[in-house]
C-alpha positions, 0 to 999 in steps of 0.5 A, spaced: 730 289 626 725 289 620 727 285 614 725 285 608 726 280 601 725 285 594 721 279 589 726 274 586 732 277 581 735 275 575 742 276 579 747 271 577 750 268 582 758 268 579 757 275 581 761 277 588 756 279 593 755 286 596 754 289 602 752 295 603 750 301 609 747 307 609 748 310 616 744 315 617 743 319 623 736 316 625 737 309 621 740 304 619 739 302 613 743 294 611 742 292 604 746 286 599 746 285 592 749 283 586 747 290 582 747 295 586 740 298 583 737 291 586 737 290 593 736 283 595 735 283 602 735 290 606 733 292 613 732 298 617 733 300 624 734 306 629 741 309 630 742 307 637 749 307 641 755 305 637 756 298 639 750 296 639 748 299 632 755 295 630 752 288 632 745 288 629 749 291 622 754 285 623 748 281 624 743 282 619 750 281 614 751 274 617 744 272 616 745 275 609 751 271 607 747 264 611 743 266 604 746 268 598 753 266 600 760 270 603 759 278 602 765 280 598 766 288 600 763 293 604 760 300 602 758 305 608 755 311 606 755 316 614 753 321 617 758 326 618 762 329 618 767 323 618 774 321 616 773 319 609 781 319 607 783 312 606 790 315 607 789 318 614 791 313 620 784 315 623 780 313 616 773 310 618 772 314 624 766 319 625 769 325 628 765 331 632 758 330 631 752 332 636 749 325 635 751 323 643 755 317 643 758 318 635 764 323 636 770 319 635 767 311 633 771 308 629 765 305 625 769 302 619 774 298 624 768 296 629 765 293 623 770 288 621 771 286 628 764 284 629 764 281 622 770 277 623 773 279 616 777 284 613 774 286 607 775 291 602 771 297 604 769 305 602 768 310 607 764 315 605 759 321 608 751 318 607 749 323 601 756 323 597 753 315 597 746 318 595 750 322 590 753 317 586 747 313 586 743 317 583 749 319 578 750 311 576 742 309 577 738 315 578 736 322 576 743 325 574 745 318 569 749 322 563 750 329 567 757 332 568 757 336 575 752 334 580 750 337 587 745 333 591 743 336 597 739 332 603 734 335 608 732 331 613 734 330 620 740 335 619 742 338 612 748 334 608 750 335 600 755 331 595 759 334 589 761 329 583 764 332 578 764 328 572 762 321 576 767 323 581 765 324 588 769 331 590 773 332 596 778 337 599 781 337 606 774 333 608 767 332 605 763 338 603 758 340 609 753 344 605 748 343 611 754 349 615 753 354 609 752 361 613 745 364 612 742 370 614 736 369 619 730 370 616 726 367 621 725 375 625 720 377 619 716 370 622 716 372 629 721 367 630 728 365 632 730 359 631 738 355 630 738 348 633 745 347 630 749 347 636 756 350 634 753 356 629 750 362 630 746 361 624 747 355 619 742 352 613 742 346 617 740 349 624 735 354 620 732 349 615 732 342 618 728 337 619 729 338 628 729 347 626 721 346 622 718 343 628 722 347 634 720 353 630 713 351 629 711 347 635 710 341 630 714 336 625 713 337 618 709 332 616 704 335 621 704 341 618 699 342 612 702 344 604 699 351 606 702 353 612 707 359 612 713 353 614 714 352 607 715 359 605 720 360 609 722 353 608 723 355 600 727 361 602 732 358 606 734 352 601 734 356 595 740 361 599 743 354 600 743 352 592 745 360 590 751 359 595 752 351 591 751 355 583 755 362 585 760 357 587 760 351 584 756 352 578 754 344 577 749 342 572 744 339 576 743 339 584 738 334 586 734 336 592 733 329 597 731 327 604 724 327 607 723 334 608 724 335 600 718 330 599 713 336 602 708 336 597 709 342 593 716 345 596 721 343 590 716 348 587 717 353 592 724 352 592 726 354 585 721 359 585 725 363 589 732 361 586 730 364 580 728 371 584 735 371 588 739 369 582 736 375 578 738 374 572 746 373 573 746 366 571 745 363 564 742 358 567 736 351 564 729 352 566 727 350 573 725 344 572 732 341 569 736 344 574 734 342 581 730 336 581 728 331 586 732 324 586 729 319 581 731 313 587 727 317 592 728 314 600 733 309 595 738 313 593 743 312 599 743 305 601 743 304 593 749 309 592 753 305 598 752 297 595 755 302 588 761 304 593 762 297 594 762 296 588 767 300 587 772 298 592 772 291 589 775 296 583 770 295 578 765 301 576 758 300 573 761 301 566 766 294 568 760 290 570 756 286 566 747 288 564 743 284 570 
């Protein structure tokens, strides 16, 4: 387990100390702080076997509060889908998901177990996390309705509309949005998500570039006809989101998005299927990558922590 320690901050130590996990599907990722934007200390790891990936959480937050004192409250940002309604008599647990081993893990009451404290906790999906960190620290500060899509090892999205994440009877699953198989016109046919025909996420994941190419996408080069498809698939993704949501900005984060040149592409053929129909801004305004970068999801889950002490970013103090 790999700790770093950011340069010393003017954190003022009155302030209650936060924790915070982005739990994604290949890493972990701990951080404390006392303002969300500003990690004091952080560690990353892979996602192995749910007990076992509890105890190093656990024990990076038992080193952590040896240094800066006792954490007050916990923001866990998952992968999904997951049970995020605090109401529910099964709140914090990770429900059917191809991850092996996850289906059913009560991550959130584990949690406390190994820590040995029942503190204030927020549940949320990994990218409604992102969303809200790059709604209070990043990209969308000041902007009303936001969608952020993430597009790495599966394909997720969050919706906030005017700061609030958005729910229904669940999280939203962009990543699930049937799309058409374009993948014939290239010879090929992929579909990796193992419970749709054809979905964004099992056509445009990070898992679906290189079992259609034979390659990760970091090994493929900017000119390689990956991307185009890659844009194509993506752009049907954020269409869906415009016809049936109409945010103001959608944010296009993970690594598969930080390809050089694919946001490009992307909005390229946004704008050919949007056809005119949408009095939409230019390109550039409307889908952007995240300002936080690989940050946003573990900077959004130290802000739910935030939250879940009942204070906003409004309500704290400048650091």
């Amino acid at each position: 387990m790999a700790l770093s320690t950011p340069p010393p901050s003017d954190a003022l130590p009155l302030l209650p100390l936060l924790g915070g996990i982005e739990a994604g599907g290949t890493k972990y990722v701990c951080a404390v702080a006392y303002d969300p934007a500003k990690p004091l200390l952080e560690a990353r790891f892979p996602t192995g076997e749910p007990r076992e990936t509890v105890a190093k959480a656990a024990a990076f937050f038992r080193e952590a509060a040896a240094i800066h004192g006792s954490i007050r409250s916990l923001g866990i940002g998952t992968f999904g889908p997951a049970r995020i309604d605090p109401a529910a008599p099964d709140f914090g647990t990770i429900l059917t998901t191809p991850k092996a081993g996850w289906s059913g893990f009560p991550l959130v009451e584990e949690l406390r177990k190994a820590l040995g404290m029942d503190l204030p906790v927020a549940f949320e999906t990994d990218v409604n996390a992102a969303a809200l960190g790059e709604s209070v620290h990043g990209a969308a500060r000041g902007v009303r309705n936001v969608a952020y899509i993430t597009v790495g090892t599966g394909i997720g999205g969050g919706l906030l509309g005017d700061g609030r994440l958005l729910h229904g009877r669940m999280h939203p699953e962009i990543g699930h949005l049937a799309v058409p198989d374009l993948d014939a016109a290239y010879g090929k046919a992929t579909q990796v998500c193992p419970f749709h025909a054809s979905c964004l996420e099992g056509r445009a994941s990070g898992p679906a570039i290189e079992t259609r190419w034979g390659k990760p996408g970091h090994e493929l080069p900017d000119d390689h006809p990956a991307w185009g498809l890659e844009a194509q698939y993506l752009a049907i993704g954020c269409l869906q989101l415009t016809a049936a949501w109409s945010p103001d900005l959608i944010l296009l984060g993970g690594g598969v998005s930080q390809k050089s040149g694919l946001i490009d592409r992307v909005r390229d053929e946004l704008v050919k299927l949007a056809g005119g129909y949408w009095d939409l801004p230019p390109m550039e305004d409307y889908l952007k990558l995240p300002a936080l970068d690989q940050q946003a999801g573990i900077v959004g889950a130290l802000e739910l922590a935030r939250r879940a002490r009942g204070k906003t970013s409004e309500d704290a103090p400048a650091l």
